[in-house]
PDB file of N, CA, C, O and CB in Angstrom:
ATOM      1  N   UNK A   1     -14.229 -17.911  25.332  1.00  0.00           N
ATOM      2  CA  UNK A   1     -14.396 -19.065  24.463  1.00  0.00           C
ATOM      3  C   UNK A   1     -14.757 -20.260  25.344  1.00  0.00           C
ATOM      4  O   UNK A   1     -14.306 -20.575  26.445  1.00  0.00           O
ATOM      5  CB  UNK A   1     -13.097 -19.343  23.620  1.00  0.00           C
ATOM      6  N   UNK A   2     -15.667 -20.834  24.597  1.00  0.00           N
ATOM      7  CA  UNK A   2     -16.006 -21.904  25.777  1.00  0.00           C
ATOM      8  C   UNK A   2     -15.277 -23.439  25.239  1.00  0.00           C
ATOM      9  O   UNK A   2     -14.676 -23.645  24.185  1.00  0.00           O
ATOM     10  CB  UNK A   2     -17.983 -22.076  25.980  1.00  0.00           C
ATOM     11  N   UNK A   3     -15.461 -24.044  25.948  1.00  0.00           N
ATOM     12  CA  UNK A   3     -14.233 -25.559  26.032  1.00  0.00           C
ATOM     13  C   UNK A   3     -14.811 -26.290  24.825  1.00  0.00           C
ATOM     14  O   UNK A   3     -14.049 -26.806  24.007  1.00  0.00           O
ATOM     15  CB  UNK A   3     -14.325 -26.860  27.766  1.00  0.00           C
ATOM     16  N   UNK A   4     -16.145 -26.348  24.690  1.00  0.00           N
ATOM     17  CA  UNK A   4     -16.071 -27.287  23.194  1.00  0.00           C
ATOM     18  C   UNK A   4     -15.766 -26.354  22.147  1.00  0.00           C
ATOM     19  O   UNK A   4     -15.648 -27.025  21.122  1.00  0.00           O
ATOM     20  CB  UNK A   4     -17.579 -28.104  22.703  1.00  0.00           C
ATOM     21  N   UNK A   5     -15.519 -24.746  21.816  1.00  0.00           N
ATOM     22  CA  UNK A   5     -15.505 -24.381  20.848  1.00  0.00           C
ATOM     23  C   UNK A   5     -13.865 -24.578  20.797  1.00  0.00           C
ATOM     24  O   UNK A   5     -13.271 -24.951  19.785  1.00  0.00           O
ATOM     25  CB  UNK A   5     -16.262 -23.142  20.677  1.00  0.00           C
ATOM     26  N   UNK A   6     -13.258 -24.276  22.012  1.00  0.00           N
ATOM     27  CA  UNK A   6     -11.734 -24.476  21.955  1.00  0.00           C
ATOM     28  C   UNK A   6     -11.436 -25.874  21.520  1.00  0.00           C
ATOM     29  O   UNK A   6     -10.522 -25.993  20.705  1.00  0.00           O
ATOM     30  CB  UNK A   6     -11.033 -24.209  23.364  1.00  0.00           C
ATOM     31  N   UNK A   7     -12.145 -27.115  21.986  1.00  0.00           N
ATOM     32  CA  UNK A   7     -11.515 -28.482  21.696  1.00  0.00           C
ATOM     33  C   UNK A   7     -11.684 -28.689  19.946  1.00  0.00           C
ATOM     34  O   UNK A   7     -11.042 -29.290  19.085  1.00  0.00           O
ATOM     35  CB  UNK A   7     -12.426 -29.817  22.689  1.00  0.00           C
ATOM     36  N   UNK A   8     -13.057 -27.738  19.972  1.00  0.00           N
ATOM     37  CA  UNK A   8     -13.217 -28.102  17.904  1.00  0.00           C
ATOM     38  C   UNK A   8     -12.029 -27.803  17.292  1.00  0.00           C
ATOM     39  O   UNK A   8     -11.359 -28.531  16.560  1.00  0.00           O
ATOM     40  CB  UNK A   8     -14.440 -26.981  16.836  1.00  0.00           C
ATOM     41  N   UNK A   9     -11.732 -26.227  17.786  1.00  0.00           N
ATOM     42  CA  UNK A   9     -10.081 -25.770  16.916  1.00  0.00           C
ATOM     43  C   UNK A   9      -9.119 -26.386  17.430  1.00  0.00           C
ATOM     44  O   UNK A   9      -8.102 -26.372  16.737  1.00  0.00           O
ATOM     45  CB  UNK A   9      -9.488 -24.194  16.994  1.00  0.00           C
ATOM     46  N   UNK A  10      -9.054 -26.922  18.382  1.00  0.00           N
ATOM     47  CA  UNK A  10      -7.374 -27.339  18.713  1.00  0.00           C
ATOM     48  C   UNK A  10      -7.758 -28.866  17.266  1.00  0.00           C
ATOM     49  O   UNK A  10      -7.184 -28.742  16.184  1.00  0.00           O
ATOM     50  CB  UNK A  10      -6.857 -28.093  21.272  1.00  0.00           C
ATOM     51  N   UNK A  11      -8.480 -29.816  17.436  1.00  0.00           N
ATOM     52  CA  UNK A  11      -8.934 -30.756  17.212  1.00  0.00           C
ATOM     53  C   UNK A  11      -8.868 -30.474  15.460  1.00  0.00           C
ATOM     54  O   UNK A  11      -8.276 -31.372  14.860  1.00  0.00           O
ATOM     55  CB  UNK A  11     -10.223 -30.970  18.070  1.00  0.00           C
ATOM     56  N   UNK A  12      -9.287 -29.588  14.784  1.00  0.00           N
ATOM     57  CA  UNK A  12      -9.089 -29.681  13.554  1.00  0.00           C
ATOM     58  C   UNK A  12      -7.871 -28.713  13.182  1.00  0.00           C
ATOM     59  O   UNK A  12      -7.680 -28.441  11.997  1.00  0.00           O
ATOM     60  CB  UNK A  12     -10.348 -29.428  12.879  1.00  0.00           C
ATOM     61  N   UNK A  13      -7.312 -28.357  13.860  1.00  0.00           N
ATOM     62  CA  UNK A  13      -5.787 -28.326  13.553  1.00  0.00           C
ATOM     63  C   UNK A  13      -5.074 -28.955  13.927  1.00  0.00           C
ATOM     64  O   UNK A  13      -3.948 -28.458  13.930  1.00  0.00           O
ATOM     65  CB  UNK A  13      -5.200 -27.508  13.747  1.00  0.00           C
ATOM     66  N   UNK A  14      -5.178 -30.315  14.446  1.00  0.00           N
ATOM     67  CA  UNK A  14      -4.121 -31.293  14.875  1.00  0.00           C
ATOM     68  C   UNK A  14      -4.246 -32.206  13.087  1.00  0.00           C
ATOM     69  O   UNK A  14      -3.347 -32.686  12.395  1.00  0.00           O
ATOM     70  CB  UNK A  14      -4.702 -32.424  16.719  1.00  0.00           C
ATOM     71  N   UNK A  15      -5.672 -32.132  12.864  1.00  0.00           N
ATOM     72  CA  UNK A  15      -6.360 -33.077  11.023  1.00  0.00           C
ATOM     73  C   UNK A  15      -5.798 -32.349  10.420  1.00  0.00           C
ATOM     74  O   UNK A  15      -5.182 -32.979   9.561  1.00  0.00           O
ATOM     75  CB  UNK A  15      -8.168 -33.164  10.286  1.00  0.00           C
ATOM     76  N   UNK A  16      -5.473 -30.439  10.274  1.00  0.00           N
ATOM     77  CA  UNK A  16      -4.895 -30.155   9.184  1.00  0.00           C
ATOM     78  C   UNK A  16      -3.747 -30.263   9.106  1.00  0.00           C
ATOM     79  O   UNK A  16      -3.245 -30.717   8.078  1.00  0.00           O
ATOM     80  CB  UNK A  16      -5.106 -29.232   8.834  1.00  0.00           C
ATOM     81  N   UNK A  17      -3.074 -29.919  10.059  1.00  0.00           N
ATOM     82  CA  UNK A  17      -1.449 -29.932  10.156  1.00  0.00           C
ATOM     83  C   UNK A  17      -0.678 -31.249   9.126  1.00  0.00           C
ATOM     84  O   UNK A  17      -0.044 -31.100   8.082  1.00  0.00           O
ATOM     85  CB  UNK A  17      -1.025 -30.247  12.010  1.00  0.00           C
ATOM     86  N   UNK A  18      -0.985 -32.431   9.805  1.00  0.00           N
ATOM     87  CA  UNK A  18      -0.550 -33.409   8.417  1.00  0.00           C
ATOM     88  C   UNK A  18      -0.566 -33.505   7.014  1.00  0.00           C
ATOM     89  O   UNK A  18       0.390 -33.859   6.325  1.00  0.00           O
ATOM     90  CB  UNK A  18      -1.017 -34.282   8.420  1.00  0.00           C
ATOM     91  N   UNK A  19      -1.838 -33.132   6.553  1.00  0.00           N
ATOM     92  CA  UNK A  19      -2.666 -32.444   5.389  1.00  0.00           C
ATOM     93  C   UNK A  19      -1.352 -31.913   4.453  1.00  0.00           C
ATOM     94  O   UNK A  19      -0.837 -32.384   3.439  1.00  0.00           O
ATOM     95  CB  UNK A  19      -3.831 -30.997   6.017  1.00  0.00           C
ATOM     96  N   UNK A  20      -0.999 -30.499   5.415  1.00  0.00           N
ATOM     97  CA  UNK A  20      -0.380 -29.941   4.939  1.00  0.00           C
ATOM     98  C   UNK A  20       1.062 -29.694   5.062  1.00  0.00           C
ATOM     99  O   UNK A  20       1.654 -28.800   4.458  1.00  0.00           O
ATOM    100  CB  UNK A  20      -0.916 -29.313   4.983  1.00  0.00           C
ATOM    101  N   UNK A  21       1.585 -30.512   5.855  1.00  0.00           N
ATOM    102  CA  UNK A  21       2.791 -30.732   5.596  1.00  0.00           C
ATOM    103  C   UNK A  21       3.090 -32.204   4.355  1.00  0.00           C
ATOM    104  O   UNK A  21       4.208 -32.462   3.907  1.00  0.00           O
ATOM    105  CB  UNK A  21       3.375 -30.889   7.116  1.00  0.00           C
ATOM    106  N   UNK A  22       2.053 -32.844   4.068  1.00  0.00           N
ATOM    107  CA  UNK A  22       2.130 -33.824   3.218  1.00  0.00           C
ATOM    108  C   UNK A  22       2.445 -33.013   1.206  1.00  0.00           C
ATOM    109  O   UNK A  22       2.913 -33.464   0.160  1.00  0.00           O
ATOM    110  CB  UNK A  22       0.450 -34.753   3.606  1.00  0.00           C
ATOM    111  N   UNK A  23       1.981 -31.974   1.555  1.00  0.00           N
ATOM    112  CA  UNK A  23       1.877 -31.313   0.083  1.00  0.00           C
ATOM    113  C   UNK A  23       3.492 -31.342  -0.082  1.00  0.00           C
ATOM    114  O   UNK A  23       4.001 -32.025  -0.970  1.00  0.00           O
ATOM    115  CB  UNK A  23       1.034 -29.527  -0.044  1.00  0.00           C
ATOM    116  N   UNK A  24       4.229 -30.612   0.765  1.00  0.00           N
ATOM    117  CA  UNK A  24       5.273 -30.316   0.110  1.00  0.00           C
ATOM    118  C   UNK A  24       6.450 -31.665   0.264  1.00  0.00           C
ATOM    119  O   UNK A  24       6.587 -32.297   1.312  1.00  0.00           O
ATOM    120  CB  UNK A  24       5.719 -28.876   0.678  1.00  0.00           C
ATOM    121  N   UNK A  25       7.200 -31.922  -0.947  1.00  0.00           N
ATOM    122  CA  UNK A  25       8.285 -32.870  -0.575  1.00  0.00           C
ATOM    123  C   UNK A  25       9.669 -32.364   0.395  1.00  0.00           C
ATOM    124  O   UNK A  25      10.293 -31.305   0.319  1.00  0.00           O
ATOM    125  CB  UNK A  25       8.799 -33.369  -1.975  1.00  0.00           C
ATOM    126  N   UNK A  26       9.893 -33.588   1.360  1.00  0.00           N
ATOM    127  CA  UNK A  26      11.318 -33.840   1.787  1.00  0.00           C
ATOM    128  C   UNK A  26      12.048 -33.817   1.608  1.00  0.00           C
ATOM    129  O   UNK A  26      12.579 -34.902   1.374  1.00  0.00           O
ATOM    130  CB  UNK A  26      11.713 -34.326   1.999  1.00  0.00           C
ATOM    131  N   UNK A  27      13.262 -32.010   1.478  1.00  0.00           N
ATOM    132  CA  UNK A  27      14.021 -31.995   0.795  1.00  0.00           C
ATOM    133  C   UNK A  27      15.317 -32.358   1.668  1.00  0.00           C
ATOM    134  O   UNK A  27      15.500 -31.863   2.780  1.00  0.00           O
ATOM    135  CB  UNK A  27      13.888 -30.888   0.107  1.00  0.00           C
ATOM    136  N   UNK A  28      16.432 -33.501   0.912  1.00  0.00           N
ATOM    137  CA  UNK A  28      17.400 -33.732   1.303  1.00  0.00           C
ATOM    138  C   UNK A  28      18.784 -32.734   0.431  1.00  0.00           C
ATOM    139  O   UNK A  28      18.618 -32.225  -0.677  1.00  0.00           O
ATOM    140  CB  UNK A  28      17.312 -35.209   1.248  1.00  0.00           C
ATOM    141  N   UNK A  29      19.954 -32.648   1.154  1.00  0.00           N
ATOM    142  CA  UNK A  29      20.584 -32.026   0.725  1.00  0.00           C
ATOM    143  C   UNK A  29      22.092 -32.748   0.643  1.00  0.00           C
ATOM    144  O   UNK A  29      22.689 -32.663   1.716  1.00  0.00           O
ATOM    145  CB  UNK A  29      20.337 -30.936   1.337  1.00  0.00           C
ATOM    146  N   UNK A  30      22.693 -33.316  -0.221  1.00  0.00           N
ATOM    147  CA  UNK A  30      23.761 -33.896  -0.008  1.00  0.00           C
ATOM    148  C   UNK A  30      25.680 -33.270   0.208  1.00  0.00           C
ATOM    149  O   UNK A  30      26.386 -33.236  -0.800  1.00  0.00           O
ATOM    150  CB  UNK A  30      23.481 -34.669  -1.042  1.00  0.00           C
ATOM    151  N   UNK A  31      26.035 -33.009   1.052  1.00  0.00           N
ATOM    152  CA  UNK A  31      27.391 -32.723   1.115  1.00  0.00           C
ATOM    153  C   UNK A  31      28.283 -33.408   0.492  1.00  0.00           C
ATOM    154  O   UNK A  31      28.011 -34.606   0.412  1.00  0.00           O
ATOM    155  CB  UNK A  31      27.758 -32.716   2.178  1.00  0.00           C
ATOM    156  N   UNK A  32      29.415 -33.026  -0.060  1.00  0.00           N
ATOM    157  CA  UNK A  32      30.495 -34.255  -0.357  1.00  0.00           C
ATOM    158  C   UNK A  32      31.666 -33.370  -0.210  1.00  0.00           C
ATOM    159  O   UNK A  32      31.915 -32.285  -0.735  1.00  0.00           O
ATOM    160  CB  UNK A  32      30.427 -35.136  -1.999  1.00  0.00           C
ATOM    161  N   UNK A  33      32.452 -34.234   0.792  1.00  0.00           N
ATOM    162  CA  UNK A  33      34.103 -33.208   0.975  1.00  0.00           C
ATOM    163  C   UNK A  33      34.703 -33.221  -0.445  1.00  0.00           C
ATOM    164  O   UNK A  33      35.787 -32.651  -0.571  1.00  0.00           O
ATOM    165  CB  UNK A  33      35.565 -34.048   2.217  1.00  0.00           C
ATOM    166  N   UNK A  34      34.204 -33.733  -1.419  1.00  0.00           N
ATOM    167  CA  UNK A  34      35.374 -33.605  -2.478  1.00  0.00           C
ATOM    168  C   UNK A  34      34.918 -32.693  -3.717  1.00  0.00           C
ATOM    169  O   UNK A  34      33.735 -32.399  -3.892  1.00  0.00           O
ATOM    170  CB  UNK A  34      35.815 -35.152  -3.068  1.00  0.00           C
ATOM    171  N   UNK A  35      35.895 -32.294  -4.511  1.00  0.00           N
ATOM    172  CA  UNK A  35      35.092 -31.777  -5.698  1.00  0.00           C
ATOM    173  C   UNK A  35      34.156 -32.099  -6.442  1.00  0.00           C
ATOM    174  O   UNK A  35      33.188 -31.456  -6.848  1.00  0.00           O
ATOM    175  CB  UNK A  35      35.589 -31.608  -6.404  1.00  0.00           C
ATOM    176  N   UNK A  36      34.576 -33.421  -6.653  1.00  0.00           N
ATOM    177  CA  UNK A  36      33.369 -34.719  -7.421  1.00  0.00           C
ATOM    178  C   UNK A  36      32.492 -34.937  -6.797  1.00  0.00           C
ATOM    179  O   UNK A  36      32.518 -35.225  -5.600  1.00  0.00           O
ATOM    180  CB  UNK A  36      33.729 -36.169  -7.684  1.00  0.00           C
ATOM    181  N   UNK A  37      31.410 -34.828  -7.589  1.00  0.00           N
ATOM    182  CA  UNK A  37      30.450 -34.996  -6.686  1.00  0.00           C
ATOM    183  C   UNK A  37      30.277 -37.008  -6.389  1.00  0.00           C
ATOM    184  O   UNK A  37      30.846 -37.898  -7.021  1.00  0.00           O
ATOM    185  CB  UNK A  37      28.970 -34.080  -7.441  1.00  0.00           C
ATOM    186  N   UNK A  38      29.320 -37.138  -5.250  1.00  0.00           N
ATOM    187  CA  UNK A  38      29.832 -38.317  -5.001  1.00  0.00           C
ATOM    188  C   UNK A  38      29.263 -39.495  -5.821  1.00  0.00           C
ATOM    189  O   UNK A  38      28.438 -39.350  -6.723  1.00  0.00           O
ATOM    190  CB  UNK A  38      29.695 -38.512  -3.674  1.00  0.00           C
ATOM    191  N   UNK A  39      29.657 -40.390  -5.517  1.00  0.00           N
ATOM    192  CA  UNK A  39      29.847 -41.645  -6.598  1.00  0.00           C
ATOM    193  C   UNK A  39      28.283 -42.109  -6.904  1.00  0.00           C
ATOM    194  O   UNK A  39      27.478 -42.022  -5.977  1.00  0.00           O
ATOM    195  CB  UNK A  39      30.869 -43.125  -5.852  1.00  0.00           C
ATOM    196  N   UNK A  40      27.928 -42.508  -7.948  1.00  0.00           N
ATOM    197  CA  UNK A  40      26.696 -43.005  -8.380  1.00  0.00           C
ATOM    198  C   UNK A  40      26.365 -44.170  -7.581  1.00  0.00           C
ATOM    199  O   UNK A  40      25.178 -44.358  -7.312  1.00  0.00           O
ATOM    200  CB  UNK A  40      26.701 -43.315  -9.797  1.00  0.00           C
ATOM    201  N   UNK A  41      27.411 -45.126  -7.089  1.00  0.00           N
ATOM    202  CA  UNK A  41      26.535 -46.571  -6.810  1.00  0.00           C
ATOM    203  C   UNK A  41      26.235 -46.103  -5.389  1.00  0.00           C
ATOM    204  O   UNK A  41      25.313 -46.754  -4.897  1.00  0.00           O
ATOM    205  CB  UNK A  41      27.472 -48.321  -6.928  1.00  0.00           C
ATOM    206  N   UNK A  42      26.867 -44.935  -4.382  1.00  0.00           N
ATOM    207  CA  UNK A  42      26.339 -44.324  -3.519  1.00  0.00           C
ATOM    208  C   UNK A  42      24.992 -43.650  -3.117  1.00  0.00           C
ATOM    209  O   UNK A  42      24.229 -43.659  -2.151  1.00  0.00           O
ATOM    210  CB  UNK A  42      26.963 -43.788  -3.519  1.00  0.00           C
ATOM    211  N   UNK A  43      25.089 -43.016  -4.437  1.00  0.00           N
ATOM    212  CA  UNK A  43      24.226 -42.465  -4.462  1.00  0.00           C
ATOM    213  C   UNK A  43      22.671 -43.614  -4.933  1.00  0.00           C
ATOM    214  O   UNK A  43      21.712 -43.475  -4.174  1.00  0.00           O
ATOM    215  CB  UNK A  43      24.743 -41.316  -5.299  1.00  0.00           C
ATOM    216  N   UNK A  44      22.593 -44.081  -5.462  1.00  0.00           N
ATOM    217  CA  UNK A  44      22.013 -45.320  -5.889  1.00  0.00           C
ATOM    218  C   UNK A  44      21.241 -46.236  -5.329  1.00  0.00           C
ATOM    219  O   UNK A  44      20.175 -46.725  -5.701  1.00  0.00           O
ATOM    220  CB  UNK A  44      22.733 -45.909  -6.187  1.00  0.00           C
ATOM    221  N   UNK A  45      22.347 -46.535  -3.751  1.00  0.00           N
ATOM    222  CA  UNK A  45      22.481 -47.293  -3.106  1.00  0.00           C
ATOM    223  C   UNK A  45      21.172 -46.626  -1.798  1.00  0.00           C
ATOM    224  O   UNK A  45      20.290 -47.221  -1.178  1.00  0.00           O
ATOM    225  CB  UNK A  45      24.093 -47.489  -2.920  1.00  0.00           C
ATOM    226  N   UNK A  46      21.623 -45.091  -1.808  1.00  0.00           N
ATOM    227  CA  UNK A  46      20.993 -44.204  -0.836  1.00  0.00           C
ATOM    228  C   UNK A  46      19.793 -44.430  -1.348  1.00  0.00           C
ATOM    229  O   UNK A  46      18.965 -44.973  -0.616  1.00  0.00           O
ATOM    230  CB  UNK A  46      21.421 -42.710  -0.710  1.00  0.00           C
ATOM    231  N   UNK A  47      19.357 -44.002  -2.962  1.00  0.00           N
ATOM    232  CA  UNK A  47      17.647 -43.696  -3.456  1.00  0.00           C
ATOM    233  C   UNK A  47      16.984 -45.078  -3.259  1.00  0.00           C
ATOM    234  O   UNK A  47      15.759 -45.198  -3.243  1.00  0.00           O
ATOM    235  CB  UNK A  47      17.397 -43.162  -5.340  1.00  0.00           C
ATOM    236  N   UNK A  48      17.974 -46.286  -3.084  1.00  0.00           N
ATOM    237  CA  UNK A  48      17.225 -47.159  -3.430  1.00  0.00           C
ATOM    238  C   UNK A  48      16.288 -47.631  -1.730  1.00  0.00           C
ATOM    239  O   UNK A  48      15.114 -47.960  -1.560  1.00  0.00           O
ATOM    240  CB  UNK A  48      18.267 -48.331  -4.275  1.00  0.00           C
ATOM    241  N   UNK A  49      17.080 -47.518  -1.037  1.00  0.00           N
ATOM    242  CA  UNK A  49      16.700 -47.367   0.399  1.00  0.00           C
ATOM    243  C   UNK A  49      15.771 -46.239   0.969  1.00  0.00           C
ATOM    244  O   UNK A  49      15.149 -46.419   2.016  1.00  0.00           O
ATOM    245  CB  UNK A  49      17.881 -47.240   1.074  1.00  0.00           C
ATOM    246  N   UNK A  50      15.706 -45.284   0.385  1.00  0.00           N
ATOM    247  CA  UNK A  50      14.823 -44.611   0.501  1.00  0.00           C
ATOM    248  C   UNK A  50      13.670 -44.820  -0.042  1.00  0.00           C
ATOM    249  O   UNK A  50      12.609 -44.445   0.456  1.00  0.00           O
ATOM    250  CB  UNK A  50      15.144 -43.758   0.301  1.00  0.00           C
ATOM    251  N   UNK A  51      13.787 -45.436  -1.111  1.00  0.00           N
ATOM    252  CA  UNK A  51      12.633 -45.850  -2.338  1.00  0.00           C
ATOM    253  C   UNK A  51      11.704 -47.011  -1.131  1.00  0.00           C
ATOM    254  O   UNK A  51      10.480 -46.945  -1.015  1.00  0.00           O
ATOM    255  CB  UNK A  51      13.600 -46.933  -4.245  1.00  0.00           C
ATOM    256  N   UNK A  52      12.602 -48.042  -0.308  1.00  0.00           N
ATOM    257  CA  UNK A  52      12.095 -48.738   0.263  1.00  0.00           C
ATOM    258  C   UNK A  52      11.147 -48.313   1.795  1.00  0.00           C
ATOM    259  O   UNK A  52      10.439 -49.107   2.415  1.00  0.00           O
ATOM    260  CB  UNK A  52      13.083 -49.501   0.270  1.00  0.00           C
ATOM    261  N   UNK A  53      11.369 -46.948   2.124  1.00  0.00           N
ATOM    262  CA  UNK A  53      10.801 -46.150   3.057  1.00  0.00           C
ATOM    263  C   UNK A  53       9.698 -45.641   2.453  1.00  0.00           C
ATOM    264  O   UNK A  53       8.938 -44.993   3.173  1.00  0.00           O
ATOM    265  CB  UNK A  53      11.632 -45.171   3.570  1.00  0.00           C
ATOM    266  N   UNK A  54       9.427 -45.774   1.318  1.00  0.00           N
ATOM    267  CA  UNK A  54       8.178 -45.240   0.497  1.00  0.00           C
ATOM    268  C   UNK A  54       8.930 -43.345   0.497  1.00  0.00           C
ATOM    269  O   UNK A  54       8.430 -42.297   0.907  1.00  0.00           O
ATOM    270  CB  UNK A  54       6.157 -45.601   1.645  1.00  0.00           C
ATOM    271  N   UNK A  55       9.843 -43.541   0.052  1.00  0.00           N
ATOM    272  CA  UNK A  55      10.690 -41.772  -0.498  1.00  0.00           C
ATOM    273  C   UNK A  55      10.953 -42.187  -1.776  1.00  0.00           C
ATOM    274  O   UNK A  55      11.686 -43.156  -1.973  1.00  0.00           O
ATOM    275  CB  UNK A  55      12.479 -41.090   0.358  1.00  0.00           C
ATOM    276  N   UNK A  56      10.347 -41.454  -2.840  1.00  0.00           N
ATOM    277  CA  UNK A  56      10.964 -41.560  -4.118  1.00  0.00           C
ATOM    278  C   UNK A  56      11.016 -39.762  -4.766  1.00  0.00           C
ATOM    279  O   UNK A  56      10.110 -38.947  -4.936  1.00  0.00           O
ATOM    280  CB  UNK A  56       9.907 -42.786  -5.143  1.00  0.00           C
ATOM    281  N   UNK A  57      12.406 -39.687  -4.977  1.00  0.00           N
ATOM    282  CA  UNK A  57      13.038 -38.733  -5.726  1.00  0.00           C
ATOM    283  C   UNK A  57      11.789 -38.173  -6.799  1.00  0.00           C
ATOM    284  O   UNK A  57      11.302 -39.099  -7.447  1.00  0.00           O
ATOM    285  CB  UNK A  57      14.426 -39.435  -6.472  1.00  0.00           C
ATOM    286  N   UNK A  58      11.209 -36.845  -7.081  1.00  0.00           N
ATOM    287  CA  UNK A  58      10.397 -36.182  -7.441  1.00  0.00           C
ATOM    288  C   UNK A  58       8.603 -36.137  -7.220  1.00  0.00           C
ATOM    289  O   UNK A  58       7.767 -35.309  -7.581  1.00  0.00           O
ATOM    290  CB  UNK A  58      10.811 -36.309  -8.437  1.00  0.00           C
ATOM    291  N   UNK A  59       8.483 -37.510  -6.416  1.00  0.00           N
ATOM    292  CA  UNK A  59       7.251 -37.241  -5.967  1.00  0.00           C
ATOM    293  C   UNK A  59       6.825 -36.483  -4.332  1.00  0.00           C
ATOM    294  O   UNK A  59       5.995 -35.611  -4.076  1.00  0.00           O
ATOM    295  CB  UNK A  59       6.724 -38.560  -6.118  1.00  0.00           C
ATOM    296  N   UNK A  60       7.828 -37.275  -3.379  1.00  0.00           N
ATOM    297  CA  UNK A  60       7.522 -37.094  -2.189  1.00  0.00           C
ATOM    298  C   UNK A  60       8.816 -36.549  -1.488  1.00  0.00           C
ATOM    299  O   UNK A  60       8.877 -36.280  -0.288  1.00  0.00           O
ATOM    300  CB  UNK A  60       6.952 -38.308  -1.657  1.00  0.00           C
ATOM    301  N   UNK A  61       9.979 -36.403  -2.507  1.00  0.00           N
ATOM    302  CA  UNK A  61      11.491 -35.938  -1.986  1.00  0.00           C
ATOM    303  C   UNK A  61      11.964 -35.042  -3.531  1.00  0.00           C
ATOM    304  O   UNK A  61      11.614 -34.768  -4.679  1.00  0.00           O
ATOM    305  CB  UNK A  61      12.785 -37.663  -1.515  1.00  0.00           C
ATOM    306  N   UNK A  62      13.118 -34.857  -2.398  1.00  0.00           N
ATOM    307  CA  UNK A  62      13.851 -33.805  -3.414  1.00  0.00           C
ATOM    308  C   UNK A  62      15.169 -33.845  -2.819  1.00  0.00           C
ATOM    309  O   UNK A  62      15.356 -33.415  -1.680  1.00  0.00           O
ATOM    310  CB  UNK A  62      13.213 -32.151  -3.489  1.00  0.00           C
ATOM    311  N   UNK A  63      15.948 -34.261  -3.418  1.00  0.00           N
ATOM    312  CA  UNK A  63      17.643 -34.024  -3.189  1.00  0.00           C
ATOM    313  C   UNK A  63      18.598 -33.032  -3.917  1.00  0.00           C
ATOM    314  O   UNK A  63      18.933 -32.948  -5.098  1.00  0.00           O
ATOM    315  CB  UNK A  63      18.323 -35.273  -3.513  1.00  0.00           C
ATOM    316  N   UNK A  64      18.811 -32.555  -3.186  1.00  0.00           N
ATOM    317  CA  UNK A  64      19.612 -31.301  -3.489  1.00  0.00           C
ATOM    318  C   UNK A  64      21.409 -31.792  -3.409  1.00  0.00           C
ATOM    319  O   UNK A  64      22.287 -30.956  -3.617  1.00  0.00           O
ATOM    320  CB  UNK A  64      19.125 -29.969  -2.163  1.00  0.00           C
TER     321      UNK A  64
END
């Protein structure tokens, strides 16, 4: 293989790679030591900060 055919593929798999990790959402997973699950203004408090990272719950995330 010669060096520009190698630099084309390394080079358009560095463009797809983002591509396609962009399709699928960021799934978070929440623990809580207690039975209840945890408190709404917590939880609230978390989406809303995330919301401000440009993460919003069913487009680009997923919390579990």
């Amino acid at each position: 293989m010669d060096r520009r055919a190698f630099l084309g593929t390394l080079a358009s798999g560095l463009v797809a790679a983002p591509l396609a990790s962009a399709v699928e959402p960021v799934r978070i997973g929440i623990l809580s030591p207690l039975a209840a699950p945890i408190q709404s203004s917590v939880l609230t408090a978390f989406r809303e900060r995330l919301a401000e990272l440009s993460y919003v719950d069913g487009q680009n995330l997923a919390i579990e």
